[in-house]
C-alpha atoms as a printed R data frame, in Angstrom:
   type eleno elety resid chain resno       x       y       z
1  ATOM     1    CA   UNK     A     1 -60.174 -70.605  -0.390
2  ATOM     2    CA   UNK     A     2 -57.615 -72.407  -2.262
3  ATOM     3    CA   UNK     A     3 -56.125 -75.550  -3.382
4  ATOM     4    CA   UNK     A     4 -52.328 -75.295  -2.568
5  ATOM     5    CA   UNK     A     5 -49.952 -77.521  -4.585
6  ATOM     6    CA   UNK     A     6 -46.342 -77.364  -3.675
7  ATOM     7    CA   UNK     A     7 -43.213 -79.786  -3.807
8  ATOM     8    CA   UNK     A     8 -42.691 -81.201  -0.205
9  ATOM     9    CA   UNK     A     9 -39.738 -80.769   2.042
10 ATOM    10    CA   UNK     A    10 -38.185 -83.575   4.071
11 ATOM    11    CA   UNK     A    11 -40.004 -83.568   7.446
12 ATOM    12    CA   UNK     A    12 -43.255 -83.434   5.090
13 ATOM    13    CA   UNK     A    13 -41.805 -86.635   3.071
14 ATOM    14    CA   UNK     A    14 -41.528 -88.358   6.510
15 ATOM    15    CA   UNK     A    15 -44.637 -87.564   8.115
16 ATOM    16    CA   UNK     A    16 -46.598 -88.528   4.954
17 ATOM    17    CA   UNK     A    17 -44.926 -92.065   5.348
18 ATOM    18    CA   UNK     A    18 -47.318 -92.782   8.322
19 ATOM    19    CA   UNK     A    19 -50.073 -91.897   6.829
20 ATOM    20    CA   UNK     A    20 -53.175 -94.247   5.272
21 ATOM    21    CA   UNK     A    21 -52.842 -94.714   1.373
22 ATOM    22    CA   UNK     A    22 -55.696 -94.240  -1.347
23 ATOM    23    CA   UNK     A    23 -55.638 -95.187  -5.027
24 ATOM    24    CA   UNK     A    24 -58.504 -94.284  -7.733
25 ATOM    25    CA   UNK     A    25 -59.029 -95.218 -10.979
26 ATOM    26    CA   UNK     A    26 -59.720 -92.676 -13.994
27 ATOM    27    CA   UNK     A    27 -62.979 -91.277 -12.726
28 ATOM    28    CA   UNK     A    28 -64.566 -87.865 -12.136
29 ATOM    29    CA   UNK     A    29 -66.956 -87.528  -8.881
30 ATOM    30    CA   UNK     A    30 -67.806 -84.648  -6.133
31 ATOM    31    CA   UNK     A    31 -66.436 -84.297  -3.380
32 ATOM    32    CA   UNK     A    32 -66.818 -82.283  -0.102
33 ATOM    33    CA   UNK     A    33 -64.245 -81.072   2.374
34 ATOM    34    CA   UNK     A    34 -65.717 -80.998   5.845
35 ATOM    35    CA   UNK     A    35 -61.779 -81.363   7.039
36 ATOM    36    CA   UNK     A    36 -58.888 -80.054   5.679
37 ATOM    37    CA   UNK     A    37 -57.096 -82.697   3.370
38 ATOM    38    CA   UNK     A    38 -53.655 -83.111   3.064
39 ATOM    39    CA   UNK     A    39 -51.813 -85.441   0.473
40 ATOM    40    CA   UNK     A    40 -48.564 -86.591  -1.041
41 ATOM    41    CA   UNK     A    41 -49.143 -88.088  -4.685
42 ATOM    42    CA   UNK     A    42 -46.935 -91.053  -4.947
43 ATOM    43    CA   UNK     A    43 -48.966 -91.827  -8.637
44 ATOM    44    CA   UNK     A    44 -51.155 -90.585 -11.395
45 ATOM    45    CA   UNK     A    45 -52.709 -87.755 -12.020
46 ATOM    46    CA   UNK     A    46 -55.924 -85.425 -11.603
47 ATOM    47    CA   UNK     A    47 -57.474 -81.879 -12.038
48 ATOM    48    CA   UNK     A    48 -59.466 -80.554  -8.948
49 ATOM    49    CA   UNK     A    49 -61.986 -77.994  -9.740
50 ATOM    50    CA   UNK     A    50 -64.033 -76.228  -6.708
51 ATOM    51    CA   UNK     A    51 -67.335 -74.872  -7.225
52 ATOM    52    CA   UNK     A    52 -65.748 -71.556  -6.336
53 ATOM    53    CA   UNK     A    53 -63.256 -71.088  -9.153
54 ATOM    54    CA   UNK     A    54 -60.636 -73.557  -7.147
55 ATOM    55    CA   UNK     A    55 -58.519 -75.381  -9.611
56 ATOM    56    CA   UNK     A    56 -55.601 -77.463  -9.110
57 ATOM    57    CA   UNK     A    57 -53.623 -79.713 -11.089
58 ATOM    58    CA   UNK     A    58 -51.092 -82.084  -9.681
59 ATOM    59    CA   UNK     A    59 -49.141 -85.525 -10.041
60 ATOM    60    CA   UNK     A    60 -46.637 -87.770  -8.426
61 ATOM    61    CA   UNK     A    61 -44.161 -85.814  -6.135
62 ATOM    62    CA   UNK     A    62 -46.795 -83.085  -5.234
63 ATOM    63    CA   UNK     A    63 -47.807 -81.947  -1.750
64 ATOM    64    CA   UNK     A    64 -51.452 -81.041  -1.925
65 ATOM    65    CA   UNK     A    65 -53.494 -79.223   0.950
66 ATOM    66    CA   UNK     A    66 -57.236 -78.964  -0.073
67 ATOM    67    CA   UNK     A    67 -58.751 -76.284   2.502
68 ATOM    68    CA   UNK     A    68 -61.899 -77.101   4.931
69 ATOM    69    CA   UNK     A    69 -65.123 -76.195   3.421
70 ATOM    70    CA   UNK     A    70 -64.503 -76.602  -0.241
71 ATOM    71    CA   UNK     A    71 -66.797 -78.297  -2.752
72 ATOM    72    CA   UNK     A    72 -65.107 -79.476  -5.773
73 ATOM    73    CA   UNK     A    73 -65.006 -82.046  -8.758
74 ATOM    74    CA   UNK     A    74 -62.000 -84.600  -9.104
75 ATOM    75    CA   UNK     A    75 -60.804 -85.612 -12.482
76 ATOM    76    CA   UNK     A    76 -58.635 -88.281 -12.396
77 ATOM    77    CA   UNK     A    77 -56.972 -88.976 -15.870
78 ATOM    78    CA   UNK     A    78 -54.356 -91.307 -14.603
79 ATOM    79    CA   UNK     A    79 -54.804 -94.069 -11.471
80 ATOM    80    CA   UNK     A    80 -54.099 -91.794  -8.827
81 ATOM    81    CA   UNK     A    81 -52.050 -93.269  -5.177
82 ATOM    82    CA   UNK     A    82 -52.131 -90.559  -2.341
83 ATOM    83    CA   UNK     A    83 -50.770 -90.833   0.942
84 ATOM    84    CA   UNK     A    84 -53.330 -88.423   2.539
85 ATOM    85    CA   UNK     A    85 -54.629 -87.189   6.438
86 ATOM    86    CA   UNK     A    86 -57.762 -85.292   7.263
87 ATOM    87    CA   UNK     A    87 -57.372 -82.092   9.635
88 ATOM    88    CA   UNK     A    88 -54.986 -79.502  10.482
């Protein structure tokens, strides 16, 4: 199981447009994947580290796909915005 953390491409850029937007202050909680997650950062950053040995680090510009099933611990060390959408 792992965290992928890429740079988009266009069509990606575009589709994330449409999607719902989420913003976090510095925090660290758990969270649980019972979908698969997928994000654009438009803001911040964070470190996401899954109970598993997952970790991923990411910031504005990033394309982030956090796989069903995974357990992990957000760490949010600069107000994070996401465009995200749950499932495949």
């Amino acid at each position: 199981m792992q965290i992928e953390v890429r740079q988009p491409n266009e069509a990606e850029i575009a589709e994330a447009k449409t999607w719902p937007e989420w913003e976090k202050e510095v925090s660290e909680f758990p969270w649980s994947y019972d979908e698969q997650e997928t994000c654009l950062i438009l803001s911040g950053h964070a470190v996401v580290d899954g109970a598993s040995g997952e970790h991923a680090e990411f910031g504005a510009g990033d394309y982030v796909i956090f796989p069903v099933g995974l357990q992990a611990t957000w760490k949010i060390d600069e107000t994070i915005r996401k465009k995200y959408k749950f499932g495949a």
